[in-house]
KETOR-503644 format. One line per 5 residues: their letters; for each residue x negated, y, z of N, C-alpha, C. Coordinates in steps of 0.02 Angstrom, whole numbers, plus 50000, padded with zeros to 5 digits. Layout:
! residues N
a = X Y Z X Y Z X Y Z ~ ...
//
This chain:
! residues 171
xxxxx = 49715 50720 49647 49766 50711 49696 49820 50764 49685 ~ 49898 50747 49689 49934 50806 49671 49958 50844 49737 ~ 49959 50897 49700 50008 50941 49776 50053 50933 49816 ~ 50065 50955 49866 50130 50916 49904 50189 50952 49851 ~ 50202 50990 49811 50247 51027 49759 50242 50984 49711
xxxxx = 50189 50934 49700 50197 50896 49632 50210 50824 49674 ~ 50225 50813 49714 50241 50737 49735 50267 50708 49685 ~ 50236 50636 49685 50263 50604 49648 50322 50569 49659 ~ 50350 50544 49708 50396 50525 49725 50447 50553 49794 ~ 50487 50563 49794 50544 50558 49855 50538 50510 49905
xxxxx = 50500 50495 49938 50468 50451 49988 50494 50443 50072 ~ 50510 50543 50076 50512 50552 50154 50582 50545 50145 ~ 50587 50509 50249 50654 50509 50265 50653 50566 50326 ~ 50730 50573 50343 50707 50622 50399 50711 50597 50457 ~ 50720 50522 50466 50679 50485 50515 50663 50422 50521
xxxxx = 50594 50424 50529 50566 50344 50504 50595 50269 50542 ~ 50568 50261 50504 50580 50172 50552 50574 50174 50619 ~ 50596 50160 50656 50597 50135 50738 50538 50119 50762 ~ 50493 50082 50709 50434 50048 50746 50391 50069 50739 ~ 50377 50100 50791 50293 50150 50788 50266 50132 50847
xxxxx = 50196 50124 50811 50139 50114 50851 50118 50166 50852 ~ 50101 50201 50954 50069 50265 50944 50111 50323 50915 ~ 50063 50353 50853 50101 50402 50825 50105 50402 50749 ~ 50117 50331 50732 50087 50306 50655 50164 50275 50637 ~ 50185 50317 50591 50274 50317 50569 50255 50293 50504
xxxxx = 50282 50240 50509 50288 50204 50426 50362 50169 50396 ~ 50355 50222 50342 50446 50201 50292 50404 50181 50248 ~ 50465 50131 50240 50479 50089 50161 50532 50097 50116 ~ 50543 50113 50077 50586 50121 50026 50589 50067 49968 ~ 50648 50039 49965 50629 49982 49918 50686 50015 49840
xxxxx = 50649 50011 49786 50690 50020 49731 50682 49972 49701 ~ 50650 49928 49710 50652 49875 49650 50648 49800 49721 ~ 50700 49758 49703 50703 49720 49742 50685 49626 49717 ~ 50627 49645 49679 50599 49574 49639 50559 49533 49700 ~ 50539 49544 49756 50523 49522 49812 50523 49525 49874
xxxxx = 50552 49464 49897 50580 49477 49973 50527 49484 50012 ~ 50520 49525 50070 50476 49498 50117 50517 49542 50192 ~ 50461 49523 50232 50505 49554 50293 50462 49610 50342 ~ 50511 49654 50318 50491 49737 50339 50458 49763 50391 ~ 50484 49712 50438 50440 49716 50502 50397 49693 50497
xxxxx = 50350 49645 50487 50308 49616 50481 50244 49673 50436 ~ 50270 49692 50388 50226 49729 50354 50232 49820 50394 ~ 50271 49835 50412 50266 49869 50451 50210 49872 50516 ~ 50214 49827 50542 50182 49788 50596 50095 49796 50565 ~ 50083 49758 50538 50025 49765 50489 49995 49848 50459
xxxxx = 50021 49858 50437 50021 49943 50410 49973 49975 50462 ~ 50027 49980 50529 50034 50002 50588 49955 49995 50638 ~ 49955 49948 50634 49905 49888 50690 49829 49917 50645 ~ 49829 49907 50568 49763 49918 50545 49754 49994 50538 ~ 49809 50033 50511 49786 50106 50523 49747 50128 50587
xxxxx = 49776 50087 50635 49756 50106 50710 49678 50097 50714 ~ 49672 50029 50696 49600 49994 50726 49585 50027 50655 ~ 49590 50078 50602 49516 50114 50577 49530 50197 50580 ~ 49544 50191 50673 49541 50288 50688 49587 50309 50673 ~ 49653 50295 50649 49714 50336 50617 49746 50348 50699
xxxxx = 49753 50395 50706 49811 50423 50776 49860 50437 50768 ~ 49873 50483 50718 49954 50501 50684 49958 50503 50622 ~ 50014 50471 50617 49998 50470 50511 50080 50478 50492 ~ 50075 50457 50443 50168 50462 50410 50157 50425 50339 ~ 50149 50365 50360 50123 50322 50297 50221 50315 50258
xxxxx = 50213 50330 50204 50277 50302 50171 50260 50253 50103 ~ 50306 50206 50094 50268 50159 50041 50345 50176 49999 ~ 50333 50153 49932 50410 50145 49882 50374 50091 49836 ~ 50437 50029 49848 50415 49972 49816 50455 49997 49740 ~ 50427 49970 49702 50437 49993 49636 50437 49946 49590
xxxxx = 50462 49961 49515 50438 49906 49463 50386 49917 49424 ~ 50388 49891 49362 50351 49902 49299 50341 49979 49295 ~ 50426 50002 49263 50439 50064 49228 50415 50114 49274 ~ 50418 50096 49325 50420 50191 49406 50342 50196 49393 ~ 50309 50116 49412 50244 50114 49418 50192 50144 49365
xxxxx = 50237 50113 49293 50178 50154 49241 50197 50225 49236 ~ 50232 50224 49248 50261 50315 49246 50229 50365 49287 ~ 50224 50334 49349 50177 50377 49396 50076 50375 49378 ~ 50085 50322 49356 50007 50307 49316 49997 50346 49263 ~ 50053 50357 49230 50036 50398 49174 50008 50466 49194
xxxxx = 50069 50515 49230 50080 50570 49251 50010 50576 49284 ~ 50007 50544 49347 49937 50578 49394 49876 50539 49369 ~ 49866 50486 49346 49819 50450 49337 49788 50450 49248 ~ 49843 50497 49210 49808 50479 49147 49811 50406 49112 ~ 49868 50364 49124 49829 50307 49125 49918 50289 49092
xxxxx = 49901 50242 49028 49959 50226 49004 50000 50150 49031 ~ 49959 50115 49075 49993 50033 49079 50025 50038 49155 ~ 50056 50011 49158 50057 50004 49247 50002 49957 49291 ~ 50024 49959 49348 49971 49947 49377 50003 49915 49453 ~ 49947 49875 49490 49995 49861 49569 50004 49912 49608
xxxxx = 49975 49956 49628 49958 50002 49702 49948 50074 49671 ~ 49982 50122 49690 49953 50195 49667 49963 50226 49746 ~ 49898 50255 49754 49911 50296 49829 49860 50358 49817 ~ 49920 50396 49877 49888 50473 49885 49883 50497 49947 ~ 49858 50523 49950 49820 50551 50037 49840 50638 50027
xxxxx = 49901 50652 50049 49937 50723 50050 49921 50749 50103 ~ 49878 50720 50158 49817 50763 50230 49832 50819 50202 ~ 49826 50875 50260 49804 50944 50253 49735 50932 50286 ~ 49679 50962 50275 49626 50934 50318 49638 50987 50398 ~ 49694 51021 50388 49671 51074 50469 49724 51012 50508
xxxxx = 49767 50987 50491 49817 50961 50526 49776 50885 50535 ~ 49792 50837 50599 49777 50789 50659 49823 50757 50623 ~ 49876 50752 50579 49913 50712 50537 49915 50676 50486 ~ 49890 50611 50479 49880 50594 50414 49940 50588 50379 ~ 49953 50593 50307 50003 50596 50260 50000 50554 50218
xxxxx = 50007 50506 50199 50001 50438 50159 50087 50420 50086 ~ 50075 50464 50033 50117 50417 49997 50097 50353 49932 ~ 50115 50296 49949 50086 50235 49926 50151 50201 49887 ~ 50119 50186 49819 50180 50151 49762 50172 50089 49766 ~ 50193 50045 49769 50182 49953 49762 50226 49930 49715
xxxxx = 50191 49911 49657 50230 49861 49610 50250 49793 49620 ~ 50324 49769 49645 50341 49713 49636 50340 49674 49600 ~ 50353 49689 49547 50355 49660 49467 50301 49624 49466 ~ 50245 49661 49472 50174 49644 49467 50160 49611 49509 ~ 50161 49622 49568 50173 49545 49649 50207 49506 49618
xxxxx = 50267 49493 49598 50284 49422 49583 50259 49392 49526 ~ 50239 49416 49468 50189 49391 49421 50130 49361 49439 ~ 50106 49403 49451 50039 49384 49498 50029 49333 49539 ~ 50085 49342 49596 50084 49282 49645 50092 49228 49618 ~ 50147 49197 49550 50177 49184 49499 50090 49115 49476
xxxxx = 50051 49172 49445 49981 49145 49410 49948 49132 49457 ~ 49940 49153 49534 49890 49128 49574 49910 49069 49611 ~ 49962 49046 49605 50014 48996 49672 50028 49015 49720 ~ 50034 49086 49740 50023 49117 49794 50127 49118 49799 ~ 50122 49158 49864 50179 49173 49881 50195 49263 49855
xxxxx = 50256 49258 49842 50255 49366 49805 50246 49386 49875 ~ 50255 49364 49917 50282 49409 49995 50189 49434 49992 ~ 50136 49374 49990 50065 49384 50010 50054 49432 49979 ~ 50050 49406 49912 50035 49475 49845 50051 49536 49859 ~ 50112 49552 49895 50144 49622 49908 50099 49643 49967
xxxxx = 50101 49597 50018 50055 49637 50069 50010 49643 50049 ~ 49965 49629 50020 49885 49632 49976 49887 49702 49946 ~ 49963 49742 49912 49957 49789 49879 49968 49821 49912 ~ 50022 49835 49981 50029 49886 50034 49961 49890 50075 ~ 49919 49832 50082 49863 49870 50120 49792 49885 50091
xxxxx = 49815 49884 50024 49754 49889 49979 49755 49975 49963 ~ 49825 50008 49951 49854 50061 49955 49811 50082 50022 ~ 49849 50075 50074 49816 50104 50141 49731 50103 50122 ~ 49706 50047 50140 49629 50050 50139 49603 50103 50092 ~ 49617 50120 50029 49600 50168 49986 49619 50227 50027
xxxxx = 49667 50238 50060 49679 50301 50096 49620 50301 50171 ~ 49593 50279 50168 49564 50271 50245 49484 50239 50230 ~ 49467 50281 50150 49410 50273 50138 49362 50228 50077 ~ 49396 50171 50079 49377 50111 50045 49383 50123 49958 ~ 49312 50097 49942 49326 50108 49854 49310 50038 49830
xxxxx = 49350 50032 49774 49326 49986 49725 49309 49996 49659 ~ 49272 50050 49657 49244 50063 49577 49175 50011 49585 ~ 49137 50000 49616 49086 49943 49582 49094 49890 49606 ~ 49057 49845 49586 49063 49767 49601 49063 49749 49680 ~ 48976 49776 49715 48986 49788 49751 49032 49810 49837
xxxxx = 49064 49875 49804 49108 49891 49823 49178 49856 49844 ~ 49189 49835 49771 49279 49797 49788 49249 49728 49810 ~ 49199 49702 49823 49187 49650 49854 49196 49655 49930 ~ 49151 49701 49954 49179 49730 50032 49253 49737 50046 ~ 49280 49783 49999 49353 49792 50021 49374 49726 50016
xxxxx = 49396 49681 49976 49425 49603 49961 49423 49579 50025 ~ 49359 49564 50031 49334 49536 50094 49382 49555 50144 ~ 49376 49612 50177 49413 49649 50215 49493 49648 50219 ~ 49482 49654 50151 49577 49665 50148 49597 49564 50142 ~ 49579 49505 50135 49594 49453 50171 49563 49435 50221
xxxxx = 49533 49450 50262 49531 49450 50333 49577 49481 50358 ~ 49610 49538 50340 49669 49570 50390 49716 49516 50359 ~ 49732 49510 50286 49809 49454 50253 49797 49414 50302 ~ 49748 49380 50323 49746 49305 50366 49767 49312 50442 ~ 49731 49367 50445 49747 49388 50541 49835 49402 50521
xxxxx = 49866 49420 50478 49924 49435 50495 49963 49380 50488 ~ 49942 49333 50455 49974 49261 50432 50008 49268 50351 ~ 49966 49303 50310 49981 49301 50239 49932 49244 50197 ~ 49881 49245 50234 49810 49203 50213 49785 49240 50172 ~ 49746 49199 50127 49690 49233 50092 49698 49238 50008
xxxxx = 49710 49309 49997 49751 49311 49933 49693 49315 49862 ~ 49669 49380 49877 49634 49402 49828 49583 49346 49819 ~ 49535 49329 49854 49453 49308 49853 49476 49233 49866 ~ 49554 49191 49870 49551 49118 49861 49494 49074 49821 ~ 49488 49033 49826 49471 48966 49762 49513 48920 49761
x = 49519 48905 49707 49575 48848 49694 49556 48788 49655
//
């Protein structure tokens, strides 16, 4: 995890979006604009599920991104040469009641994706903004096991929000 001195990205504003639930402030930053969707809505979502798993105050910031930002930040913190959908970091201090959330989402990769599945990019994108979160708020998918629970989880919330069911479809 990097330091708040090594951030990876320029994320914070010096004041968030309007719509807060509670005490859970969530910006979006869009640099790459390969998929539309609507801000509130995923806001809304963000917001609603941080809540219902114990989050009280947070400062979730997301930066939609492409290919190039995405493998770049994969490289740097992750070691890792390809890009990828979702990169997230949990910048908590553990003394501070504040959670700190910065989360990368590849568009590029949402609309491809959505692209090969028949899906919509808007679904795909929310799939990667709360797949981001869930990793911050606990959830792993290193074994089979594992990312089976999260999947699960993470389309049951896509559906409750009206994205449907992205990852774990059949077609």
């Amino acid at each position: 995890m990097p330091s708040k001195a090594g951030r990876p990205l320029k994320m914070r504003k010096k004041t968030p979006d309007k719509n807060i639930v509670s005490d859970i402030a969530v910006n979006i930053n869009i640099n790459c604009n390969t998929v539309r969707f609507d801000r509130q809505k995923m806001i809304e979502m963000i917001q609603k599920v941080a809540g219902q798993f114990g989050i009280k105050k947070a400062q979730i910031n997301f930066a939609v991104l492409g290919d190039r930002e995405t493998a770049s930040l994969n490289r740097k913190f992750l070691n890792k040469t390809d890009t990828t959908d979702v990169i997230s970091f949990d910048l908590s201090d553990e003394a501070d009641d504040v959670r700190i959330f910065d989360i990368a989402v590849n568009a590029q990769m949402g609309r491809r994706q959505a692209q090969s599945r028949g899906d919509r990019p808007e679904s795909e994108l929310a799939l990667y903004f709360l797949h981001g979160l869930l990793h911050n708020l606990g959830f792993d998918d290193s074994t089979a096991d594992k990312a089976a629970k999260m999947h699960k989880t993470e389309d049951n919330i896509l559906k409750k929000f009206g994205y449907g069911v992205v990852y774990n479809q059949k077609k």
